[in-house]
VOBA-1610 file (N, C-alpha, C; in pm, whole numbers, padded with zeros to 5 digits, always signed):
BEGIN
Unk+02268-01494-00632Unk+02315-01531-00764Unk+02342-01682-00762Unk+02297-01764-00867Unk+02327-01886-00882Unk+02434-01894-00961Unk+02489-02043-00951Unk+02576-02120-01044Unk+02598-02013-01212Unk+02444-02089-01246Unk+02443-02102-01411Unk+02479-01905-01423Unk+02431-01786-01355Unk+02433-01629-01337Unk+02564-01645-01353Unk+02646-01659-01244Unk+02785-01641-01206Unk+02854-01711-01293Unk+02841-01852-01361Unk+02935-01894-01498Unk+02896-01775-01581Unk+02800-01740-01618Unk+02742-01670-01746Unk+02838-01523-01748Unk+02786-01497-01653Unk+02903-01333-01654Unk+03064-01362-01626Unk+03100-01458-01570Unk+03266-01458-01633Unk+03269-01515-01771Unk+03194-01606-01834Unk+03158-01649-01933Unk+03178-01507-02061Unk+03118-01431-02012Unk+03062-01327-02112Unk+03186-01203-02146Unk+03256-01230-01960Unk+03306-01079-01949Unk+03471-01145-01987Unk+03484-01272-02033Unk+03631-01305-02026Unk+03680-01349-02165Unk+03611-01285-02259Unk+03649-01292-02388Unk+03729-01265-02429Unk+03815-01183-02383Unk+03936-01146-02454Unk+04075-01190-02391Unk+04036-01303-02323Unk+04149-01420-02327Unk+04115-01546-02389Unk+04240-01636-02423Unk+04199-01762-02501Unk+04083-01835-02434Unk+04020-01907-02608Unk+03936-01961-02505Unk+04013-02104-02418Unk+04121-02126-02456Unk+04176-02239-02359Unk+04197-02192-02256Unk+04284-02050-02205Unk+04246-02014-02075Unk+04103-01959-01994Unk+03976-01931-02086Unk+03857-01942-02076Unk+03806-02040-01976Unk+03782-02144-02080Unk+03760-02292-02053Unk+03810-02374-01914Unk+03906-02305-01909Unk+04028-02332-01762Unk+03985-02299-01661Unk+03932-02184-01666Unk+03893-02047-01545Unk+03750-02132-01520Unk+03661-02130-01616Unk+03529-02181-01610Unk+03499-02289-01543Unk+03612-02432-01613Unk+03560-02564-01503Unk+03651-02541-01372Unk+03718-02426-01370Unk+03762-02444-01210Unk+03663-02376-01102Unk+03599-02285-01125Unk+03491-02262-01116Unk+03399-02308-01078Unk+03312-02425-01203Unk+03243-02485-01177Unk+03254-02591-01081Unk+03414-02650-01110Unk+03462-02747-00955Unk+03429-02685-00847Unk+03433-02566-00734Unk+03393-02485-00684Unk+03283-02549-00631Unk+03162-02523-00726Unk+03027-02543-00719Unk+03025-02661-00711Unk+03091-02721-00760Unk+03019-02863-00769Unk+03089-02931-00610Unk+03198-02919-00565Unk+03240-02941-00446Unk+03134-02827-00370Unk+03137-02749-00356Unk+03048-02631-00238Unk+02923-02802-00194Unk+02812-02798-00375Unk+02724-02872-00355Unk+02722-02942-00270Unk+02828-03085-00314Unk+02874-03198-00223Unk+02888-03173-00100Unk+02923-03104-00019Unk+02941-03048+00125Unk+02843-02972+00178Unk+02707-02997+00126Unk+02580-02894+00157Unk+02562-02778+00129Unk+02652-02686+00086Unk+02588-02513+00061Unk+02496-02538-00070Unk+02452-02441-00078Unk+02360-02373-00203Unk+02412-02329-00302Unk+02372-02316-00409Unk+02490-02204-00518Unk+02495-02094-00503Unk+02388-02014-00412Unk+02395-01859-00352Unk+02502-01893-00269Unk+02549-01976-00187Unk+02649-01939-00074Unk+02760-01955-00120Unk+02812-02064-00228Unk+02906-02049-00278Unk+02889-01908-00364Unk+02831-01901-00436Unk+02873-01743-00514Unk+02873-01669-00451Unk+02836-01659-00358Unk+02857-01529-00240Unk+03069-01563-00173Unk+03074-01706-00146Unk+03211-01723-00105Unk+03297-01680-00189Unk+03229-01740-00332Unk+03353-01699-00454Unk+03387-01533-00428Unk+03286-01454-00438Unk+03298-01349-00424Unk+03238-01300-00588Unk+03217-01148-00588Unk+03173-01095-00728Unk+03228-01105-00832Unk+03143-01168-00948Unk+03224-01211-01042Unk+03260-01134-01123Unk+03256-01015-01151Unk+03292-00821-01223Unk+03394-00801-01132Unk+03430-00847-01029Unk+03567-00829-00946Unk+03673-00950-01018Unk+03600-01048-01003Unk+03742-01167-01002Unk+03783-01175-01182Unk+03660-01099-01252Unk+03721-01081-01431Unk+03824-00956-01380Unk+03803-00883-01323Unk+03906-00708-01306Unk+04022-00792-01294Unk+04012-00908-01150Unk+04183-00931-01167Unk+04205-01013-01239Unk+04129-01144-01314Unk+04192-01163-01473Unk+04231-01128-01484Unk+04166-00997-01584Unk+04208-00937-01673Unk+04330-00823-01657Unk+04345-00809-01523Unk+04415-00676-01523Unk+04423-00560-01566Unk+04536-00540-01627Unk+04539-00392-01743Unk+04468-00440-01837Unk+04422-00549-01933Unk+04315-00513-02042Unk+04155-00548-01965Unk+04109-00524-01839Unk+03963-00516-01821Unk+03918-00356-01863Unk+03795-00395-01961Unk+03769-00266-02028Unk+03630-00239-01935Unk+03596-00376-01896Unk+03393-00283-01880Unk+03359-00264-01751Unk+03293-00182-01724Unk+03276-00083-01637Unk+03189-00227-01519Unk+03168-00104-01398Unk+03124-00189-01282Unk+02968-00204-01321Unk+02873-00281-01310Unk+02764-00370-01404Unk+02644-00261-01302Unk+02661-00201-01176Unk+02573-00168-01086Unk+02543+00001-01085Unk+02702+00080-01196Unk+02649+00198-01225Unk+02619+00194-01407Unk+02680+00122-01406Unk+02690+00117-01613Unk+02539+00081-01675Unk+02484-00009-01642Unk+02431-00099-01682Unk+02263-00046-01665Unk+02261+00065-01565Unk+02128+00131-01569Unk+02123+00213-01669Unk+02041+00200-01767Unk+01962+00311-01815Unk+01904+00427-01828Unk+01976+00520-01856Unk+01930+00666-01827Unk+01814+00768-01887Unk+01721+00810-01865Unk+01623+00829-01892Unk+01687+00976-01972Unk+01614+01024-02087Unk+01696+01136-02139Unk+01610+01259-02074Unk+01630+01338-02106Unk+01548+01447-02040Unk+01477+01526-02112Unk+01438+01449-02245Unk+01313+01543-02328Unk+01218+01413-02249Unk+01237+01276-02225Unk+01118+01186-02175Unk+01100+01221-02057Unk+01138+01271-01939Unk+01138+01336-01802Unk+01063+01437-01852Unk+01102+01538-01961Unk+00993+01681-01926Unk+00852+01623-02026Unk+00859+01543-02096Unk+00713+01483-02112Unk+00650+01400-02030Unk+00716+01313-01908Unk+00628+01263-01846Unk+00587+01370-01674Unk+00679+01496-01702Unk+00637+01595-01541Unk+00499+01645-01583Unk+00549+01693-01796Unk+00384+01779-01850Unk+00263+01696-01824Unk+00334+01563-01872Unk+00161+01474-01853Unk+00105+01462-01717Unk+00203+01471-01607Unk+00184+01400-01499Unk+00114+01568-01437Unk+00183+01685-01474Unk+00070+01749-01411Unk-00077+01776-01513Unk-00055+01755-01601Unk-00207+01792-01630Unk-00330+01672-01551Unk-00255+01527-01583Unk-00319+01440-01490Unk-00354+01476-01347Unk-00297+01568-01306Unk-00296+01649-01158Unk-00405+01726-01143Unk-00416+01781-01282Unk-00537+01920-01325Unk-00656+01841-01310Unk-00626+01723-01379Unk-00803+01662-01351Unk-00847+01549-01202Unk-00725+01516-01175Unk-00782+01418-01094Unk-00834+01464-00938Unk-00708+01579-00897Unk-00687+01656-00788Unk-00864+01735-00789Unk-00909+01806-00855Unk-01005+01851-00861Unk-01162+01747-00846Unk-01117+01624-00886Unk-01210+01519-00908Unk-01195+01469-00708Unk-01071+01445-00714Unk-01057+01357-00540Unk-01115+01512-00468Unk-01096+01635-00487Unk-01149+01709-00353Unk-01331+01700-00386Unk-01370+01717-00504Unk-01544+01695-00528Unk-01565+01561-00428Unk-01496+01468-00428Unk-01551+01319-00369Unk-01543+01347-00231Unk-01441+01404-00183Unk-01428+01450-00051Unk-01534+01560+00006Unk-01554+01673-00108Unk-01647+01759-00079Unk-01792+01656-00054Unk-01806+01588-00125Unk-01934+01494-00113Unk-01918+01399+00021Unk-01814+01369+00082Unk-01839+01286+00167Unk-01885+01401+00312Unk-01837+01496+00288Unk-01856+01562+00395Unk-01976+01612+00422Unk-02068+01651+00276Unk-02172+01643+00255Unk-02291+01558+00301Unk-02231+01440+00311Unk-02251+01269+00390Unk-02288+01291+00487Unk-02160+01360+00539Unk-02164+01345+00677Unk-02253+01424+00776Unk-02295+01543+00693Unk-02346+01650+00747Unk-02492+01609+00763Unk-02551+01563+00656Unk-02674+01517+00613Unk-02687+01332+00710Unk-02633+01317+00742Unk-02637+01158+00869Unk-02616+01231+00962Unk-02514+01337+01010Unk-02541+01401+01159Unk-02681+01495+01137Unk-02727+01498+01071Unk-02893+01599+01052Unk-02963+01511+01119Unk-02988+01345+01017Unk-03081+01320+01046Unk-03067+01223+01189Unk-02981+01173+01271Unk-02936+01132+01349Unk-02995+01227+01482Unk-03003+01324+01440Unk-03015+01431+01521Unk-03171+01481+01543Unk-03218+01458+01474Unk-03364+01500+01439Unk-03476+01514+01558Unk-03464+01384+01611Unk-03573+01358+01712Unk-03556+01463+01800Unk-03416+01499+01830Unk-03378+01648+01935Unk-03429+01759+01829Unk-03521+01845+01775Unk-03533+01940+01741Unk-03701+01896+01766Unk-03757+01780+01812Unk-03868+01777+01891Unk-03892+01883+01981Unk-03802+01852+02066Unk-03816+01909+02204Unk-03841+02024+02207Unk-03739+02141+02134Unk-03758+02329+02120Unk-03914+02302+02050Unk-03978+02221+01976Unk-04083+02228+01933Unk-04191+02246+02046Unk-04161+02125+02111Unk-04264+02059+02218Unk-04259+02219+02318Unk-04170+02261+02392Unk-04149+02405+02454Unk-04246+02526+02405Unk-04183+02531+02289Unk-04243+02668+02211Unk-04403+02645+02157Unk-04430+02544+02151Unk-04583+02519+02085Unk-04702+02414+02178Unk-04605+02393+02291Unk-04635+02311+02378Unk-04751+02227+02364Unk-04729+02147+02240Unk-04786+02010+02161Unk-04685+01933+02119Unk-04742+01805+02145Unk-04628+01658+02065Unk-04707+01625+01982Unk-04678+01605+01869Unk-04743+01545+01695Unk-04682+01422+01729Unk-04750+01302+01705Unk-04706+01186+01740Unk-04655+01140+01620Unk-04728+01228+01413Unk-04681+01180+01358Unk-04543+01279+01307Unk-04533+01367+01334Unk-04373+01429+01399Unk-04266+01350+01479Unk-04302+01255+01562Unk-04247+01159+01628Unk-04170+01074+01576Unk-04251+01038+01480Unk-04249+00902+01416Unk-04191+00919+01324Unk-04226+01082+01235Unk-04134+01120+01118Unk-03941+01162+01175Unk-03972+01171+01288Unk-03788+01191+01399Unk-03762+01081+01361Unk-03773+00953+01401Unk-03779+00820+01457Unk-03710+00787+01288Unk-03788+00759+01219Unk-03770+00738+01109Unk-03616+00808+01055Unk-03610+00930+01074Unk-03512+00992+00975Unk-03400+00955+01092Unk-03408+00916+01241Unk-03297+00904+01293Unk-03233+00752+01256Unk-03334+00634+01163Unk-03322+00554+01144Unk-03173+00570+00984Unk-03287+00636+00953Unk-03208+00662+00797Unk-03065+00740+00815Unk-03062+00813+00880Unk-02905+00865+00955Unk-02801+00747+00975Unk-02887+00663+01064Unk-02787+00545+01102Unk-02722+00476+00950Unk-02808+00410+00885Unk-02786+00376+00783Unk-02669+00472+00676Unk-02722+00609+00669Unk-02636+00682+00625Unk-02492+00676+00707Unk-02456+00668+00843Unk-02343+00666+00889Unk-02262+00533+00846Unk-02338+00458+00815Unk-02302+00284+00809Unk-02210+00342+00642Unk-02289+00425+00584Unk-02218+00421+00393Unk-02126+00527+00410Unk-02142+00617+00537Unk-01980+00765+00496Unk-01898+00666+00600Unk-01919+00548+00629Unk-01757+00483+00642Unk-01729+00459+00594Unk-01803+00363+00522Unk-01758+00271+00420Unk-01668+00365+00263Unk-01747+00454+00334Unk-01706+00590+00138Unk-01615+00638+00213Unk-01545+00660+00359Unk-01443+00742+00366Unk-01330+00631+00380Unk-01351+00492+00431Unk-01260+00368+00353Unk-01184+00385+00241Unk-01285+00366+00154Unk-01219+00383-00017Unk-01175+00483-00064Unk-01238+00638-00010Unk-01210+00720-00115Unk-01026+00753+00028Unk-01019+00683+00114Unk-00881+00716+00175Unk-00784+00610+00105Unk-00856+00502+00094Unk-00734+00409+00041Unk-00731+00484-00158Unk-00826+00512-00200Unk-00786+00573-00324Unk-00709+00728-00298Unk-00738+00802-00208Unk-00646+00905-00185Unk-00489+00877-00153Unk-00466+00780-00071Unk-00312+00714-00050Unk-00265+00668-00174Unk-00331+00593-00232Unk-00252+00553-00361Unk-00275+00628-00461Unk-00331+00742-00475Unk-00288+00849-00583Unk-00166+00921-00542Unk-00167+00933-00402Unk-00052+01057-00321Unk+00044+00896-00354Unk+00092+00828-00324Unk+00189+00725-00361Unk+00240+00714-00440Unk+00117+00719-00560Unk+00166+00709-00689Unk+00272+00847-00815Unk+00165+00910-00710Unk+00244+01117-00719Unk+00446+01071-00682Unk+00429+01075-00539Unk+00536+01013-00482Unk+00610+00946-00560Unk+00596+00859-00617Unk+00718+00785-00722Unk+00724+00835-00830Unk+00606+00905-00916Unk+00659+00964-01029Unk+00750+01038-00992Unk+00744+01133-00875Unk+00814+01218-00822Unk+00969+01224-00843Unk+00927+01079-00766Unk+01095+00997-00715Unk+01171+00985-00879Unk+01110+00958-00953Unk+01144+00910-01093Unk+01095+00781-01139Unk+00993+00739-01050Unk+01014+00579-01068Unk+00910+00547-01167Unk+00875+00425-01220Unk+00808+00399-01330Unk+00662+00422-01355Unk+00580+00447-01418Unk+00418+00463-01428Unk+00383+00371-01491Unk+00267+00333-01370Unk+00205+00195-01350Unk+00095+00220-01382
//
């Protein structure tokens, strides 16, 4: 908290004394700061020395401090017809997306199956070569080839299980704080 924060809220919260004793409280205060300055601190360290300024109005004011402590009062409470409209929206959003992230997943695995095929290929030569005891050279070449295209395929189900994990974390994250209550981003 700076200077100008910390005048502002005794400023605000000390209205209901004169403003000549106002005015009083304020430049002694500000002397404070303005000496802290001169001697090197910051205006965070002096307002931190002064101490909280919702404390030092309480003992002002004494028996007439009316307003509450600024750290439970002062939040905003969400009512609870906007809570049960944002759980309804948030699961139907659930209905479509959840079904959408396992298809992408179903597809990567799909990926994967189809790059360990063709990766694999040139080995289903061999039971050939055994059982028919001939090598097709353009059988060879058609292995060769698809073990090429495998590779390539392994090079894109990383890259797709990259994204679709960093988009799976930040949907489950984002679940997570609606959860928590926290705001939708």
């Amino acid at each position: 908290m700076n200077k100008q924060q910390f005048l502002f809220i005794m400023q605000n919260h000390l209205t209901s004394i004169t403003e000549v004793e106002r005015n009083e409280l304020l430049n002694d205060y500000e002397s404070h700061f303005t000496y802290g300055m001169q001697n090197g601190k910051t205006e965070e360290q002096i307002a931190h020395e002064l101490g909280d300024p919702f404390e030092l109005v309480r003992e002002i004011l004494g028996d007439r401090f009316t307003i509450q402590d600024p750290h439970t009062s002062t939040q905003t409470t969400v009512s609870l017809t906007r809570n049960i409209f944002i759980y309804i929206g948030h699961f139907f959003i659930n209905i479509v997306i959840v079904p959408l992230l396992i298809g992408l997943w179903s597809g990567w695995v799909g990926l994967c199956a189809g790059s360990i095929g063709l990766l694999l290929s040139p080995l289903l030569l061999v039971p050939e070569y055994f059982i028919n005891d001939t090598f097709s050279v353009a059988k060879g070449f058609a292995a060769v080839t698809a073990m090429g295209f495998g590779l390539w395929m392994t090079i894109a189900v990383m890259f797709t299980f990259k994204g679709l994990a960093t988009i799976s974390r930040s949907y489950l994250n984002w679940n997570i704080n609606i959860t928590k209550g926290g705001s939708i981003k």
